[in-house]
One Martini backbone bead per residue (centre of mass of N, CA, C, O) as a GRO file, in nm:
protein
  189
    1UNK     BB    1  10.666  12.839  12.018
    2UNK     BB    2  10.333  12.811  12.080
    3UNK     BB    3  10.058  12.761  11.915
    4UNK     BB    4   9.724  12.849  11.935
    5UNK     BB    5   9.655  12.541  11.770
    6UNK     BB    6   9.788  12.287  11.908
    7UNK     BB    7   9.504  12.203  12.085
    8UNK     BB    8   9.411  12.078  11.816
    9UNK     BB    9   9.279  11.913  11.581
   10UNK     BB   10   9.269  11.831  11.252
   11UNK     BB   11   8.978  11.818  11.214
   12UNK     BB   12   8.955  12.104  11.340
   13UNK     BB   13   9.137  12.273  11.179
   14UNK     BB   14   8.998  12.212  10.907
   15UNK     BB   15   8.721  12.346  10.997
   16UNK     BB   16   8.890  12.657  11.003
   17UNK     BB   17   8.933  12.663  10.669
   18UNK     BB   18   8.624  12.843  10.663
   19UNK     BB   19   8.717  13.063  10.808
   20UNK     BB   20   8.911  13.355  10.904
   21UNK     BB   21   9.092  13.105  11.035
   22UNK     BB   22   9.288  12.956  10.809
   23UNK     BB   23   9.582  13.018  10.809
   24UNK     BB   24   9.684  12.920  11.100
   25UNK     BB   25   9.538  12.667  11.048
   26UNK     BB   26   9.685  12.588  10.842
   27UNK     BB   27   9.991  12.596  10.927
   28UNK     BB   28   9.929  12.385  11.164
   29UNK     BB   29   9.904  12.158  10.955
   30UNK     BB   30  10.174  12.165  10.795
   31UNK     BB   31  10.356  12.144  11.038
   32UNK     BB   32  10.273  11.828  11.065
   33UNK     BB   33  10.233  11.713  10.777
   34UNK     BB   34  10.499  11.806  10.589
   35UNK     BB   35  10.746  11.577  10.659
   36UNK     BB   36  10.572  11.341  10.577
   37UNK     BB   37  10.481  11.410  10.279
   38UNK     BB   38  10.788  11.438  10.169
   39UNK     BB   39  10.885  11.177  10.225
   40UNK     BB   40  10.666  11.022  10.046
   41UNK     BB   41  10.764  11.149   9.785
   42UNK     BB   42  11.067  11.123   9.780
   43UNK     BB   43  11.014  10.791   9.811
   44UNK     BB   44  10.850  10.758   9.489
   45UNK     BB   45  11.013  10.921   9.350
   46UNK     BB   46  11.358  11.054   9.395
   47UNK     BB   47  11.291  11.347   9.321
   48UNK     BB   48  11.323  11.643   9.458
   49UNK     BB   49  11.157  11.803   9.270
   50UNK     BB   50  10.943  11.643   9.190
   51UNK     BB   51  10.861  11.618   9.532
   52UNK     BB   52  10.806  11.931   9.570
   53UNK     BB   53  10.580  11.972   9.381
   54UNK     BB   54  10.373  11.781   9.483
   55UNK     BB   55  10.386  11.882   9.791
   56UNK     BB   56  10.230  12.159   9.693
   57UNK     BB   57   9.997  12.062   9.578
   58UNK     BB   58   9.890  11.947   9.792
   59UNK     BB   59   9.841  12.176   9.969
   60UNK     BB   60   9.660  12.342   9.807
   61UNK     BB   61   9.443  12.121   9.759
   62UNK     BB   62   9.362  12.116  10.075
   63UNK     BB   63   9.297  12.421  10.131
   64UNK     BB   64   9.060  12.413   9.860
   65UNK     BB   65   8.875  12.150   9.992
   66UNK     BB   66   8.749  12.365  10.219
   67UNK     BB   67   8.519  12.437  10.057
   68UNK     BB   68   8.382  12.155   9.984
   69UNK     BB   69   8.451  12.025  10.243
   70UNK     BB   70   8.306  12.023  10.593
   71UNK     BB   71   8.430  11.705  10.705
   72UNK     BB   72   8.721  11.554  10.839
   73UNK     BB   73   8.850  11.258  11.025
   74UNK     BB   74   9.135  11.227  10.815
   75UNK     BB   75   9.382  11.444  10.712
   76UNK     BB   76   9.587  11.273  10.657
   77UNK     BB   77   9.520  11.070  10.486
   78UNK     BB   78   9.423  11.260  10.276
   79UNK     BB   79   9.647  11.431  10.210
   80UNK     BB   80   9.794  11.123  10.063
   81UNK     BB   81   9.578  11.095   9.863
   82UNK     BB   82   9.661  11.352   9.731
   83UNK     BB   83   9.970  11.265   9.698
   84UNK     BB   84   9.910  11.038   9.547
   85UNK     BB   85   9.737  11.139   9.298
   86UNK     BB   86   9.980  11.294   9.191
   87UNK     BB   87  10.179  11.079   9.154
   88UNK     BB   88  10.036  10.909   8.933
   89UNK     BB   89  10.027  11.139   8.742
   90UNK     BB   90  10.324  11.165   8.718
   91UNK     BB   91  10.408  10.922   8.633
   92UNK     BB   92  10.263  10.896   8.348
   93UNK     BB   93  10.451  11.151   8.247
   94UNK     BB   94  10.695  11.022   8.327
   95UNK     BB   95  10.993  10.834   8.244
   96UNK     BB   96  11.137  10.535   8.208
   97UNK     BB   97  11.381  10.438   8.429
   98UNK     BB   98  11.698  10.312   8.493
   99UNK     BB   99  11.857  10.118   8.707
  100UNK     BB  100  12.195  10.214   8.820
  101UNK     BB  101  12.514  10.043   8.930
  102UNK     BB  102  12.801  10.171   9.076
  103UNK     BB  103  13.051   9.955   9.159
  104UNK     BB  104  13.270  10.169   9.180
  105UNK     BB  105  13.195  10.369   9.456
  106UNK     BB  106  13.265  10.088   9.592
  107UNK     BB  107  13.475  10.110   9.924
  108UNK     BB  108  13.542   9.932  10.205
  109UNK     BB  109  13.775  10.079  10.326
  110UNK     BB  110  13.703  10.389  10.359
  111UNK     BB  111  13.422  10.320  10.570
  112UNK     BB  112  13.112  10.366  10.724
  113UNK     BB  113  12.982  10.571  10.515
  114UNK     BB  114  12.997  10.392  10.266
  115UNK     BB  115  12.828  10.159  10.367
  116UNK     BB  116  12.602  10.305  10.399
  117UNK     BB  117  12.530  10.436  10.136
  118UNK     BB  118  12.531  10.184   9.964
  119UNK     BB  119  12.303  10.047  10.130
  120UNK     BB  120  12.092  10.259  10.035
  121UNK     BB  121  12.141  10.218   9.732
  122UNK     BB  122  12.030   9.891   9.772
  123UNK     BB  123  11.757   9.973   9.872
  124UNK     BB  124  11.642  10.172   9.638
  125UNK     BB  125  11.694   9.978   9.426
  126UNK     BB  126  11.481   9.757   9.520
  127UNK     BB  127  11.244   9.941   9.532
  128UNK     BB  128  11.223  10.000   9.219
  129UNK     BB  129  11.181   9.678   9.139
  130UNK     BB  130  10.914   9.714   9.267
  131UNK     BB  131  10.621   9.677   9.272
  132UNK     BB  132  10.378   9.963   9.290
  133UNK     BB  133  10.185   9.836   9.517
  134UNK     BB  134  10.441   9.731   9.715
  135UNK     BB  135  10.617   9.967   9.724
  136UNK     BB  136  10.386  10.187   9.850
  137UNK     BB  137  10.339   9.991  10.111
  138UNK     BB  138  10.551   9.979  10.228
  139UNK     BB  139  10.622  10.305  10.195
  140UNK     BB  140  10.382  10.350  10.442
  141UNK     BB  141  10.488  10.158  10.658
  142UNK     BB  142  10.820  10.177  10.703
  143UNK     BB  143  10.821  10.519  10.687
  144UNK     BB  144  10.519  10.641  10.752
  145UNK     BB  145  10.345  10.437  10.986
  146UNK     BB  146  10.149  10.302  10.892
  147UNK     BB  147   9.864  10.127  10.937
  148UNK     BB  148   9.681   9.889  10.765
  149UNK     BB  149   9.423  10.025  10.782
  150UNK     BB  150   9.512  10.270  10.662
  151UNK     BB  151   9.627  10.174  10.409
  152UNK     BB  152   9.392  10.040  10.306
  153UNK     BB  153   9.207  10.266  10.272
  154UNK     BB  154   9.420  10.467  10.088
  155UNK     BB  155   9.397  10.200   9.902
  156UNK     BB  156   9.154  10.069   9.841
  157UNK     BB  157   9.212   9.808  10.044
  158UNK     BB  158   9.246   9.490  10.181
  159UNK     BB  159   9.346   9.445  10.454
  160UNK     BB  160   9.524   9.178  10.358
  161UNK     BB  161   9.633   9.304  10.116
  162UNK     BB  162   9.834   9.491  10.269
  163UNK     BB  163  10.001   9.307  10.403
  164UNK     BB  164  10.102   9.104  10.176
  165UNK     BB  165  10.242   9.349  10.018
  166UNK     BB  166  10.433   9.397  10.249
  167UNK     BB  167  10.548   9.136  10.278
  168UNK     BB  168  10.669   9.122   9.985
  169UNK     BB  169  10.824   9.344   9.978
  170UNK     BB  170  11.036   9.252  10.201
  171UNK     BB  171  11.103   8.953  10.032
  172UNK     BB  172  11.212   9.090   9.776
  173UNK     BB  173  11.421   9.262   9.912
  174UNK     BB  174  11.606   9.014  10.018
  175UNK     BB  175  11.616   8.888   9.768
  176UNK     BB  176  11.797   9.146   9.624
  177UNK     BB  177  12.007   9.170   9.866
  178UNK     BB  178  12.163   8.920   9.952
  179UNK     BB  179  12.406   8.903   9.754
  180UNK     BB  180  12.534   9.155   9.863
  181UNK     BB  181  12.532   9.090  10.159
  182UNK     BB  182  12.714   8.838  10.136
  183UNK     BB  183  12.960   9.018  10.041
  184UNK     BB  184  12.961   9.209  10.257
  185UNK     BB  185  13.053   9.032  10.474
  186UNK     BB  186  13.316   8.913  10.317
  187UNK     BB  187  13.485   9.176  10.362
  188UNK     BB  188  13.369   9.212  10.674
  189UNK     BB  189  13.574   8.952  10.794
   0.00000   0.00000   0.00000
């Protein structure tokens, strides 16, 4: 069944945030944009209840902030803004872990979902080796599909310098899986 605010826009639902139909307003722009925001918290914390205590936080944030704010243009935006600024809030509290590879785990005969498997947590690995900046813009560009613009403005940094980042960490993943992949074709060739 299909929103009776499904035809507004976002920037639209949320000008209605301030009005007595806020709520249906509110779970409309919910329903668009929490698979996006809960993946993007998933992808940069990795720890499921961790990321889902801020993406609740973002989402009353977002919700409270139209008290304040009476016109938001790319609410999308704001939205990981909020999303991203809990983030930076909770890695300062949350302790330094070592990511460690357990190559027990990995038997390529027993099928192609533990390639599978293993290949995701190889490139886990590769990303959380990442630093900080080009992680970010990384997952915001290829997993959350932001364009580089949106990427710029989100992280208030040069169009340019948003490329860069995605480039090198793009880079930095191949050379981190490189060796891996090598062995990985060399068994299952």
């Amino acid at each position: 069944m299909q929103s009776p605010f499904s035809e507004y826009t976002d920037t639209e639902l949320y000008a209605l945030l301030r009005t007595e139909r806020r709520d249906v307003a509110f779970a409309e722009l919910y329903s668009r944009l929490s698979q996006n925001v809960f993946a993007y918290t998933m992808r940069l914390l990795g720890d499921r209840d961790r990321a889902y205590d801020v993406f609740q936080e973002t989402f009353l944030r977002l919700y409270q902030s139209a008290d304040r704010i009476s016109y938001l243009e790319n609410v999308r935006a704001y939205t990981l803004t909020i999303c991203r600024n809990l983030y930076l809030n909770e890695k300062k509290r949350a302790q330094t872990q070592m990511v460690e590879f357990d190559d027990t785990l990995y038997n390529p005969g027993v099928s192609r979902e533990s390639d599978r498997q293993e290949m995701l947590k190889l490139i886990h690995m590769a990303m959380e080796l990442l630093p900080h900046d080009m992680k970010e813009a990384f997952v915001l560009r290829e997993y959350d599909g932001l364009t580089y613009h949106e990427i710029s403005s989100l992280l208030n940094i040069k169009l340019d310098t948003a490329k860069v980042r995605v480039f090198r960490a793009r880079q930095r993943i191949k050379e981190i899986l490189e060796p891996y992949l090598n062995e990985f074709t060399k068994e299952n060739d």
